[in-house]
C-alpha positions, 0 to 999 in steps of 0.5 A, spaced: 100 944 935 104 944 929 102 942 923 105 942 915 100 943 911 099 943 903 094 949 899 090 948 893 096 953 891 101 947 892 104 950 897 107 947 903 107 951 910 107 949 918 101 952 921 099 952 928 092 949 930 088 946 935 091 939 937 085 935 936 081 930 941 078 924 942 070 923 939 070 917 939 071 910 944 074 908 939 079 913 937 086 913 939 090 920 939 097 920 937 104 923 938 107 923 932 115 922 932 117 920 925 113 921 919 115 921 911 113 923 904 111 918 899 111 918 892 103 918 891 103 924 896 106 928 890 100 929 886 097 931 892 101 936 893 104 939 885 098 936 882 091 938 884 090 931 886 088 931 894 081 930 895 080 937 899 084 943 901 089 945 905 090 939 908 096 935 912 098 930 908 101 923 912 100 916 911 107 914 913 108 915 920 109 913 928 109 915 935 106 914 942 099 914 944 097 920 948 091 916 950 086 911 948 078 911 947 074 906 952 073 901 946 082 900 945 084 894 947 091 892 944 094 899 945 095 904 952 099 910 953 105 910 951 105 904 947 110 905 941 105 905 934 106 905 926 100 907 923 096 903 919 092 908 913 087 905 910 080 904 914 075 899 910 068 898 912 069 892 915 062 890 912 062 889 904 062 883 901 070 884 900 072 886 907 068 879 909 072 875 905 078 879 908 080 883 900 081 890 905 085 893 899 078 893 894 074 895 899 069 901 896 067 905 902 074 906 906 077 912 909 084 913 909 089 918 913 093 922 909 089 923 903 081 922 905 082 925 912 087 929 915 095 925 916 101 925 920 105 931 918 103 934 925 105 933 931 098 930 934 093 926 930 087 921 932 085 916 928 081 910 929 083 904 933 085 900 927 089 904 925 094 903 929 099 897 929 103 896 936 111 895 935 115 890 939 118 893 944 126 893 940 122 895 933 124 903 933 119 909 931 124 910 926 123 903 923 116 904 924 115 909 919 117 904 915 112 900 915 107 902 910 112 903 904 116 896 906 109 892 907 107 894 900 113 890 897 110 884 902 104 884 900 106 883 893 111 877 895 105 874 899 100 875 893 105 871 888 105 866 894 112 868 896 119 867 893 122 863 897 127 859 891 125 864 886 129 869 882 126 875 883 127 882 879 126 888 882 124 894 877 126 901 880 130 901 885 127 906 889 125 905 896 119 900 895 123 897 890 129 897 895 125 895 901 122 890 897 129 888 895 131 886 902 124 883 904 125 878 898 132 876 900 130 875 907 125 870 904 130 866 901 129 868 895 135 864 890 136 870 887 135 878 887 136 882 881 134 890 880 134 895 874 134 901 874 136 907 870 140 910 875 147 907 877 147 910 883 140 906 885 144 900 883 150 901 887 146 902 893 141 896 890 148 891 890 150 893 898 143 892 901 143 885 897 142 884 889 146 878 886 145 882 880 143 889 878 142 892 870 142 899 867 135 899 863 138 906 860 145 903 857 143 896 857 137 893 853 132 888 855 135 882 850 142 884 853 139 884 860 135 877 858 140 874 854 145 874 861 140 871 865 139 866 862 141 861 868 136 865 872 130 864 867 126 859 870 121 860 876 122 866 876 117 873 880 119 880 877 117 886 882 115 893 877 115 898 881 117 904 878 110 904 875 111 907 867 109 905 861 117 903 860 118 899 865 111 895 864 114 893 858 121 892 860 118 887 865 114 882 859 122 883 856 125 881 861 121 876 863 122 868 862 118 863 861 111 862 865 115 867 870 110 872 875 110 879 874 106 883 879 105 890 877 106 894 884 108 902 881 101 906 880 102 909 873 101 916 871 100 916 864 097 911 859 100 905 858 099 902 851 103 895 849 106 894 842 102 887 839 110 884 840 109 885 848 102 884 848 104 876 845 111 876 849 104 875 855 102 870 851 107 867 848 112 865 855 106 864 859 106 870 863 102 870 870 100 878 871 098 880 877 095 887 880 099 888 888 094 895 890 096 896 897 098 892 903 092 888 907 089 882 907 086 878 913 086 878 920 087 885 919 092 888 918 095 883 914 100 878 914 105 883 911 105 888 918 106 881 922 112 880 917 114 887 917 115 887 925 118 879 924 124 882 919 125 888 923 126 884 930 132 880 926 134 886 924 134 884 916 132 890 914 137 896 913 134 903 913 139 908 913 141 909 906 134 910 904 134 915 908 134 922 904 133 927 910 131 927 916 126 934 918 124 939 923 117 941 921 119 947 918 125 944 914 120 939 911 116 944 908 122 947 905 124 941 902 118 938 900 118 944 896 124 942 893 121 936 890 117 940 885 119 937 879 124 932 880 124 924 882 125 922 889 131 920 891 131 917 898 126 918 903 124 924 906 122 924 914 120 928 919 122 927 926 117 931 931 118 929 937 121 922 940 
């Protein structure tokens, strides 16, 4: 089978090599038709970050089962799945109180095993979501990055009547966006520093969008001030810049969940530290995407919000890749920010 690899050179390149086999009843082999790249997979690739080399990256993806072990019950072949990538324990103390995301002893595809980026792949039974009969596998690639958005909704006990600001207009700030409206939010604003982003961010459903780069933080806060009451703020872009941006623009006793995974060290100012203070901040740490009875409720809602078609794909769609037309264009991520999703379809 094929596969796209990443070497400890950072290189991406398709090689050949044995499609694998079931070794457990437990397991699950898949044929992969969409798979995509995400941005905590950069790292791995330019980085240096991966847990081993040369290693098939893929935590984004689905396809149709090939054939199930005698231990899978939920699943058959030809069954349409998503993938699910993180693998708890099931058995520390976190798992039995259903904080999966936290538990210490887990395996997850595409990082600590091989992933998606290949024409065949068997994982475990729990890590495979069936998707409903008229949910694509297309959509189906999407369900990681769009649950990542819902699990931090549903952490700060939803928004519906909430003003939520979305910071980062990228793809899990944009499907996070159009989740949060879906969920009867009162408002939906989203800042960005690319204009581009908030032109998109205005036709996927924002009330309200801002240029952090061209407008400051008083400016954004001081015109939305009819909106500064109830308030649940969304960073994701993850920098030290819009961590702060976020306590600035903040109103009084508003959520802020902290969704983007930073990459460098964060050092608040005395005068941001005291805005959590001052206003009443409520911060709240989002780390993943599961919560109990596994997977979450965040992958039920994905499938629910993909059934009602609330949920447009197609302008976050950067590219859509052979194997080999991945590779190249995975290369051509080296030192730029994503713009778009990058998918590659192998079969369907």
């Amino acid at each position: 089978m094929k596969a796209v690899s990443i070497g400890s050179d950072g290189q991406a390149y398709v090689e050949n090599r044995p499609t694998p086999a079931l070794t457990s009843p437990d397991d699950v082999l898949i044929r992969i038709a969409y798979s995509g790249v995400c941005g905590s997979d950069l790292p791995r690739i330019f980085h240096g970050g991966a847990h081993f080399y040369p290693i098939t990256l893929g935590h984004e993806f689905s396809g149709h089962v090939v054939e199930a072990g005698s231990g899978v019950n939920h699943v058959k072949p030809g069954s349409p799945v998503a993938c699910v990538p993180l693998l708890p324990c099931f058995q520390c103390e976190e798992c039995e109180r259903g904080y999966y995301s936290l538990c210490k002893r887990y395996n997850f595809v595409g990082s600590r095993q091989h992933g998606g980026n290949a024409e065949y792949i068997v994982v475990n039974k729990n890590n495979v979501f069936l998707l409903p009969d008229n949910v694509s596998l297309l959509q189906g690639a999407f369900f990681e990055p769009i649950t990542v958005g819902l699990h931090a909704l549903l952490l700060a006990g939803g928004c519906k009547d909430k003003h939520v600001t979305i910071i980062g207009a990228g793809t899990i700030g944009l499907l996070a966006l159009q989740c949060a409206n879906a969920m009867g939010a009162a408002s939906v604003t989203a800042i960005d520093i690319n204009d581009d982003k908030l032109d998109l961010a205005l036709r996927l459903g924002a009330s309200h969008v801002y240029n952090s780069k061209s407008e400051s933080a008083e400016q954004i806060r001081e015109s939305s001030l009819d909106r500064r009451f109830n308030q649940l703020l969304l960073e994701t872009a993850g920098t030290p810049q819009t961590v702060e941006l976020a306590l600035n623009v903040a109103g009084p006793r508003a959520q802020v969940a902290l969704v983007g995974t930073l990459h460098q060290d964060l050092t608040l100012s005395q005068t941001a530290f005291g805005l959590i203070l001052r206003k009443e901040l409520s911060i709240l740490g989002s780390w993943m995407n599961y919560s109990a009875p596994w997977p979450g409720e965040e992958w039920r809602l994905a499938a629910e919000l993909f059934t009602q078609k609330r949920i447009d794909l197609q302008p976050l769609i950067a590219n859509i890749e052979n194997p080999e037309g991945f590779a190249e264009k995975i290369m051509a991520l080296k030192g730029k920010p994503m713009n778009g999703k990058l998918l590659m379809k192998i079969n369907e």
